[in-house]
C-alpha angles and dihedrals in degrees: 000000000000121000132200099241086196086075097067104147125173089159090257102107100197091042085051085051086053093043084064104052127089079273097086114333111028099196089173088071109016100034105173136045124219141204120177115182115230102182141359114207128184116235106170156322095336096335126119137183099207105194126209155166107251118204121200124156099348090307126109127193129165124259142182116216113192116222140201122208114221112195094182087063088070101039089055098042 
């Protein structure tokens, strides 16, 4: 997944103004965000760890993001 760092949006106009700046997010120089899953594990009922390789600002680290499966979300879609 690749993300345009430049849309930033916490609902603040002027600190996602700063967000984008060399401060934190540099999107002059480091435009998109990514994230690449490296693994997906059950860990019950309808809960998930997905694991990944995150990206910012040229920099990766691995993170684990825990999910919840909503069925419902299907049926009524």
């Amino acid at each position: 997944m690749e993300l345009d760092a430049s849309g930033v949006d916490t609902g603040n106009p002027q600190r996602d103004g700063h967000l984008r700046t060399g401060d934190f997010l540099d999107v002059e120089i480091h435009p998109h965000i990514t994230f690449t899953s490296t693994g997906v594990k059950h860990v019950g009922d309808a809960a998930f760890e997905v694991t990944g390789l995150l990206t910012i600002c040229g920099v990766t680290r691995e993170i684990t993001i825990p999910l919840e499966f909503d069925v419902s979300a299907i049926k009524n879609a």
